[in-house]
N, C-alpha and C positions, 0 to 999 in steps of 0.2 A: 615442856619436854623438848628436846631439842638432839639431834641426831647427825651424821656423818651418813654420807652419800658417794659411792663410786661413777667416777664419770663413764657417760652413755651405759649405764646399768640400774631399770628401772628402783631395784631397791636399794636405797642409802648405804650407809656404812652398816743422865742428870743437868739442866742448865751447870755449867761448873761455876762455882761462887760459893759463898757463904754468907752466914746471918751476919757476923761481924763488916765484910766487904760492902753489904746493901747498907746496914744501917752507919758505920761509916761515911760514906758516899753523903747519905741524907742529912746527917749531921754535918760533914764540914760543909756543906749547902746551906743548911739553915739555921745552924747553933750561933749563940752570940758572942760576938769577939772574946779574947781571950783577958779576962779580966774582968768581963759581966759577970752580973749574979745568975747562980744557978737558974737555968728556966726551970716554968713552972711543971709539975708535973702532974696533968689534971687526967683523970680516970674520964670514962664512957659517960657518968652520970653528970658530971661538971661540963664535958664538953654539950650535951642536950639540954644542959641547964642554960648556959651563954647562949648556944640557936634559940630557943623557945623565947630569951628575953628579945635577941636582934630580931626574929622573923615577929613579933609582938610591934618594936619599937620601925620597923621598914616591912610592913605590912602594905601600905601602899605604892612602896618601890615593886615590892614582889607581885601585885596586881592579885593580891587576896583578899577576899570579902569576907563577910560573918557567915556566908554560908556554904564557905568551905571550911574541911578540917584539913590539918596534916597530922600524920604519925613517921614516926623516925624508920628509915632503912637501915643506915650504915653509918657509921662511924669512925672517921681514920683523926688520930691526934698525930702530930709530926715532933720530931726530938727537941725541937724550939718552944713547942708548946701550940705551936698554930694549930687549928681544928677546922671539920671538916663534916658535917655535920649533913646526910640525904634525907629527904624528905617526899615520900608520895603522898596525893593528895587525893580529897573528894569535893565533888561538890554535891551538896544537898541530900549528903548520904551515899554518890553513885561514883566508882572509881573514875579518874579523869586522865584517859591517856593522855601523855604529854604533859602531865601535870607537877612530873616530876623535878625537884629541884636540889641545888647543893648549897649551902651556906658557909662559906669561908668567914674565920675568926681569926683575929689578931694572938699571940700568946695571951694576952691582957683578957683575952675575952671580949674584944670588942668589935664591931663587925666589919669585915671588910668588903664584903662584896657578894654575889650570889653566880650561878650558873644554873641556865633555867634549860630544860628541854622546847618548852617554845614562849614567848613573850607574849604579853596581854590579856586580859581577862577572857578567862575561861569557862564563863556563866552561861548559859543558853535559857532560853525563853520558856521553855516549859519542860520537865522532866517526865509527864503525859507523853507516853509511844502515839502516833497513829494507827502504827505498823505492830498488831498483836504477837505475843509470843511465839504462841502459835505458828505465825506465818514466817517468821524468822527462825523457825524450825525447821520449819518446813525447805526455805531456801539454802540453811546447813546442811541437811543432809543433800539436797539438791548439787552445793557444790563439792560436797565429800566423793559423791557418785559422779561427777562431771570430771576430778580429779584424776576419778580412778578407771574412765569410759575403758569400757570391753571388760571389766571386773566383776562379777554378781558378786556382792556386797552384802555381808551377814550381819545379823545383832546390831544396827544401825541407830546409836543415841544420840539425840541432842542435850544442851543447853544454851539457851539463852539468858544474856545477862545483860539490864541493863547499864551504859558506860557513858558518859562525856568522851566523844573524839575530837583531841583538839591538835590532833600530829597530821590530820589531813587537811589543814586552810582553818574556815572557820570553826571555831566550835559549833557541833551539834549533838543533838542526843541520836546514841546507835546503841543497835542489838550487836556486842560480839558472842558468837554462838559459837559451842568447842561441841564437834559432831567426831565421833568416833565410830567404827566398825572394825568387821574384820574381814581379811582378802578368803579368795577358795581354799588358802590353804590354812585356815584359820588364824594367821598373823595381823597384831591391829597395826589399824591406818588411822589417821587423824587428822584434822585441820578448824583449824580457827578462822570464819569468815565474820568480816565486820560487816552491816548491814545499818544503811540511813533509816533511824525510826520512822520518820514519817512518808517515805515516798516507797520503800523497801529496796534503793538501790543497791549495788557493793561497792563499799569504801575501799575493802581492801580483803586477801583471802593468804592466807599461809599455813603449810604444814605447821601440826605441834607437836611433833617426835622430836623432841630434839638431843650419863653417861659413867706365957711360957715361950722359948725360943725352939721354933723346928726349926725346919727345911720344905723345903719345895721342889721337884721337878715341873718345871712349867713346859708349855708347851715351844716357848718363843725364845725368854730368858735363861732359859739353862735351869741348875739350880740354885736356888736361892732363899736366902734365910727370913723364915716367917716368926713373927711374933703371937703365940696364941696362946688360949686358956685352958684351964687343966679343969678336968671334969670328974665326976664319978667314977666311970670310966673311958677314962681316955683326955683325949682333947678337940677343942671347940675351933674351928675358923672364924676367932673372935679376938678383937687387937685393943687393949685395954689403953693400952702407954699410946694410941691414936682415936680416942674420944669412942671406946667400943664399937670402931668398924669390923665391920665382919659379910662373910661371902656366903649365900645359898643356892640352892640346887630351885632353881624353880620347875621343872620336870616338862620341859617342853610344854607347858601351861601356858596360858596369853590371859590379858586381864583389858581391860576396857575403863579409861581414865578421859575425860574430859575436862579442860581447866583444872579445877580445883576438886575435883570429884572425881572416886571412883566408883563404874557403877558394878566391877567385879574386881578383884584382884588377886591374883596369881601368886600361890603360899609359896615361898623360898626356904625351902627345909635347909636350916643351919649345916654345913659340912663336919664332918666327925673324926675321927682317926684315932686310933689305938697306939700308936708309937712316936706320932709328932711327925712322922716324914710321909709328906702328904703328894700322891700322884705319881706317875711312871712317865714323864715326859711325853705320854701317845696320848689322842683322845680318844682311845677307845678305854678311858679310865678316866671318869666323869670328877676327881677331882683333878686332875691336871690344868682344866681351863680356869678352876676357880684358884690353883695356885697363880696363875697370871691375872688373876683380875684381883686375889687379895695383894698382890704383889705391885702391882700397879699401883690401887687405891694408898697403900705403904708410900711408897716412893711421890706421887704425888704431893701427899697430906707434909711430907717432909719438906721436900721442896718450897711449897707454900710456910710453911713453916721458916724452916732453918734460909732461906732467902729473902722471901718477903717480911718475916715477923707475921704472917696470918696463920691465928689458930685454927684451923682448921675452915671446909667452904662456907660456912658462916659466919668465922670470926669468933665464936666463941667455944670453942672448943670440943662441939661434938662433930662425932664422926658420922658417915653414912654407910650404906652396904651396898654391898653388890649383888644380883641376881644374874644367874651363869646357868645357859642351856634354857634360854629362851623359846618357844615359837617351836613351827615345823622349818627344818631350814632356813632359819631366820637371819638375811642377810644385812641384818644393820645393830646397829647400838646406840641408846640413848642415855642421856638424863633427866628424869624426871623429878621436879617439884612437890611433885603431891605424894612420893614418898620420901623425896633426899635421898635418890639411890639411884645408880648405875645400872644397867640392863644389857647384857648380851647372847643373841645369837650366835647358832651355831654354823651358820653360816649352809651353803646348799653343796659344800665339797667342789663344787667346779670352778666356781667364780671365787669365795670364801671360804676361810677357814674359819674355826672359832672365832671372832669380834673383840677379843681380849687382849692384843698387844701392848705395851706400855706407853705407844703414844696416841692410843685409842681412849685407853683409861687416861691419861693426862686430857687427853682432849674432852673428855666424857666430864670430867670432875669440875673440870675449868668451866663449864655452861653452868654451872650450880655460882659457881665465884661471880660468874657475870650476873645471875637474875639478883644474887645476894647485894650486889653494887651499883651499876651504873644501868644494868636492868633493858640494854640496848634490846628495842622492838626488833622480831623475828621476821621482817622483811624490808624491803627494798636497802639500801644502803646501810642501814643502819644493823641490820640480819646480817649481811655480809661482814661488817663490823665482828657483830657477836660470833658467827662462825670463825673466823681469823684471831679472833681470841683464842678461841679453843685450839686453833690448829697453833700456835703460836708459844702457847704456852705448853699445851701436850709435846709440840719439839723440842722445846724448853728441858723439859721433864726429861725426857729421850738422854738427853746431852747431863744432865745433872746425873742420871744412874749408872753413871761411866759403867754398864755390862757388856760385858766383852760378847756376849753372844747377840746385843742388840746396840750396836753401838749408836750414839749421836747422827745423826743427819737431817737434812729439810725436805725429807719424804714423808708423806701420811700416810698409816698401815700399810708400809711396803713389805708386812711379815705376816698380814691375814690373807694376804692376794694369792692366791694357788698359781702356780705353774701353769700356763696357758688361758690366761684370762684373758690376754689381750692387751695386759698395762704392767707395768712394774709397781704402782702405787694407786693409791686413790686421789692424790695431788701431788703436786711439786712446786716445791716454795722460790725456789730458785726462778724457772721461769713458768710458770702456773700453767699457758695453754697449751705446755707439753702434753695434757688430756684431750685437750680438741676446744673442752668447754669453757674452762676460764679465762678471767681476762686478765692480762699481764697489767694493762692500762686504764687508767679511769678516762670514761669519756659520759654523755649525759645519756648515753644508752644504759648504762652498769646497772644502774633502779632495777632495771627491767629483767635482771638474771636472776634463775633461781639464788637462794643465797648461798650454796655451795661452792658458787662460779663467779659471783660479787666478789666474794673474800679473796678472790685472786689477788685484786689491785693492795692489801693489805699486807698477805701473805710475801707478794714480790718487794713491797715494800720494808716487811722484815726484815726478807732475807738479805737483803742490799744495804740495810744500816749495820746489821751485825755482820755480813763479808766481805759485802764492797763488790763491785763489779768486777765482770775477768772468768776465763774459765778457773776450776779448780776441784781437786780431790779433799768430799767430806768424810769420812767416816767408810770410806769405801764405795762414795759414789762419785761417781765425776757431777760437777755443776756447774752451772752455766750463767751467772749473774748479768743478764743482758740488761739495757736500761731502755727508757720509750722515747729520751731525747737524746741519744745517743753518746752523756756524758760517760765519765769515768769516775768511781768512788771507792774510797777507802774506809773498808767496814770501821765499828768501834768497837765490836767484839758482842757476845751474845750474854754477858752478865749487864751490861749497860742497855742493853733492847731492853733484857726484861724492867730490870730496874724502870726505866720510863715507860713502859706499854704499862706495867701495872700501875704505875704512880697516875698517868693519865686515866685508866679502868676507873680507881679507885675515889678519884679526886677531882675529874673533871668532866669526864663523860656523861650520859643521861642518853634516856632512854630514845630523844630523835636525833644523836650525834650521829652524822652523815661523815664523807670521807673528806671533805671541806673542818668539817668539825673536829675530823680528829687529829688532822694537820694543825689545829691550835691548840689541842689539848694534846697531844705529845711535846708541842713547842714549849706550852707552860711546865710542862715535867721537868723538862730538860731546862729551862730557867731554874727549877725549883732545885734540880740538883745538882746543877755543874756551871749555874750561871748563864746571865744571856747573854754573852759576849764571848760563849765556850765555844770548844772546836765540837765538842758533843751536840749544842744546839744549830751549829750550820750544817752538821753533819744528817739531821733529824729534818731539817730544810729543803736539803740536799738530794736527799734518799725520797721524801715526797714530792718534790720537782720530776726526777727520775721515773716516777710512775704517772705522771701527769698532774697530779695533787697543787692545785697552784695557789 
């Protein structure tokens, strides 16, 4: 689960282009000259079929034993035929952070190469804890409640799970525990602490919250046209033409989720409506907020769609839901894993408004596309990563729904922030520690930021490939493209960002890519689609220099 956080506020939170332009783009990048024979056009089963034989026949390049297995993540074929094939791993049965790996294929199916999350055998001496369950429950909840100091702390579960950690030095065997409660006002809190089995130290500790045709009055977007289903009587907040997404009323209810498990969860009564035109644009008409979060999850699902060619945050074509009217005053919003669905508060009226904006939802959706792919770990550098995804492409989203009442810009939720909060947005992409808290610049301190404030050095990085440096008017905000070596640069527009951040997300990234890593995995994007000796790829050089990125 993974979440949006407003700066110094203890609780959290159309791209323009088209399908033809991205896959274009890709194709005159990788198709074969004019006069080759047709490439191959291999399906999801053929391209698993060529990994299984290269990770089989370079089994000892990949540093795999007989007593690991791999099972397939993700799957991207490219217009040429070349494949692309993710893979997480176990050893001895026990999930292996950092285990994660990507297998690049030739058209032919033959292999080219690999991209690992960390190098070298990832085997450890005994898979025997020293360190009992028990007591790594015990230290879960311990840092849930150290988290949360001055909080009394309700309904307080663990899990522990045996894991290979192999993202922090050497392989060892650890307990990661996903401890969950709930604050005094009944809203849950969460965090995943990793824990060395045998001595019971902490490896490492992180939050894990982490998003028929009517009409709609939304609260933010104006109104806007919803696709839903027709009932007995009436109609359903259910989208059939985008993999049966649909939005529920969870009644101010909280549910308690750890990892993979919930240990209660919170019923989201389907929305209803008798006429098709759903909500009064006020929230004090409980479906209004769910016309902006089915409206969002719409526009997102498209986006990915009709830009990237992904069917939907999995890739295969189903949809997820939203839960709308979250918590008591519940200032943030997530996505969570363990249902494939979006969650929002309603925010406490002073600080928040409803959590349902559409670059809330674009941000909320986009954390499911990242666990669905390159799967980037929820802290230190590589968190900041995954967060800066979400804000990147939720901006994304913003600028692709050309709506006049919410137009494009590189602000996060500058439309759930109430009048006298203290801030105009939750971030700013332009120059990020316009908050106080993020960091414009990567230095070897960045590890150490929450990942809200990590993702700055990405975020600015964004924004400076697709602006360019220089003041300037976005969408009705003025911005401020400053750089941290004081060059000067010329954006290359925000359909060419996304096209490479996703082509990087998608194809090169893994779960310990740091901000050194993603400087080569955006560079190989941009080889892949516009050549290495493009004004795109010194552009993409350029924009990471600019932020420190060297």
């Amino acid at each position: 689960m993974r979440h949006i956080r407003a700066p110094r506020i203890s609780a959290p939170l159309t791209l323009a282009g088209t399908l033809a332009a991205a896959v274009t783009l890709l194709a005159a990048a990788l198709a074969p000259t004019a006069g080759a024979d047709a490439p191959p056009q291999w399906s999801r089963a053929d391209a698993i079929r060529h990994a299984e034989t290269a990770v089989g026949d370079h089994a000892a390049d990949l540093d795999l034993t007989k007593a690991e297995k791999s099972t397939v993540r993700d799957v991207v074929v490219d217009p040429d035929g070349s494949q692309h094939v993710r893979y997480d791993r176990t050893y001895r049965g026990l999930p292996v952070l950092g285990g994660d790996f990507v297998v690049h294929l030739a058209p032919d199916g033959g292999y080219r190469g690999a991209d690992r999350a960390v190098s070298g055998d990832v085997s450890v001496p005994s898979v025997t804890p020293l360190l009992s369950s028990q007591r790594a429950a015990g230290l879960g909840a311990g840092a849930l409640r150290g988290a949360h100091r001055g909080e009394r702390l309700s309904s307080v579960v663990t899990r522990p799970e045996l894991v290979v950690d192999a993202l922090h030095g050497a392989p060892r065997l650890a307990w990661r525990t996903g401890t969950a409660g709930k604050d005094p006002l009944g809203n849950p809190v969460a965090r995943v602490v990793l824990t060395d089995a045998s001595d019971g130290s902490r490896i490492d500790a992180w939050d894990s919250l982490e998003s028929a045709t009517g009409d709609g009055k939304s609260l933010y977007s104006g109104t806007v046209p919803l696709q839903t289903t027709q009932g007995g009587s009436g109609y359903e907040l259910s989208d059939a033409t985008r993999g049966g997404t649909y939005t529920g009323d969870a009644r101010n209810k909280t549910d308690l989720c750890i990892l993979t498990i919930c240990i209660s969860r919170a019923p989201a009564d389907l929305f209803t409506d008798a006429d098709n035109h759903w909500g009064t644009g006020s929230d004090t008409d409980r479906a209004s907020a769910a016309v902006d979060a089915q409206y969002g999850t719409d526009t997102t699902f498209d986006y990915y769609r009709n830009v990237h060619g992904r069917n939907g945050i999995g890739n295969d074509g189903k949809g997820s839901y939203n839960r709308v009217h979250y918590g008591n005053a519940y200032n943030n919003a997530f996505w969570d894993d363990t249902c494939f669905c979006m969650t929002y508060g309603d925010g406490d009226g002073t600080t928040f408004g409803p959590l349902v904006a559409l670059d809330v939802t674009g941000h909320e959706m986009s954390h499911g596309v990242t666990a669905a792919t390159a799967g980037l770990t929820y802290s230190g550098e590589s968190g900041g990563l995954n967060e800066a995804t979400s804000d990147i492409f939720g901006t994304l989203v913003e600028f692709y729904a050309k709506n006049a009442s919410d137009p494009g810009d590189w602000l996060i939720g500058e439309k759930i922030v109430r009048s006298g909060a203290g801030t105009q947005a939750l971030r700013f992409m332009d120059q990020p520690s316009k908050d106080g808290q993020s960091a414009d610049c990567w230095s070897s301190s960045v590890k150490n930021l929450d990942v809200h404030y990590s993702s700055g050095v990405a975020n600015h990085f964004a924004y400076l490939l697709a602006e360019g440096s220089g003041p300037k008017d976005i969408g009705g905000v003025r911005s401020d493209g400053t750089t941290c070596n004081g060059s000067s640069l010329t954006g290359i527009g925000k359909d060419k960002l996304g096209a490479l951040w996703y082509r990087a997300l998608t194809v090169y990234m893994t779960s310990s890519t740091d901000y050194a890593g993603a400087r080569k995995a955006t560079l190989s994007a941009a080889s892949d689609l516009y050549g290495a000796n493009s004004a795109e790829h010194a552009a993409v050089a350029a924009a990471w220099s600019a932020v420190s990125v060297n």
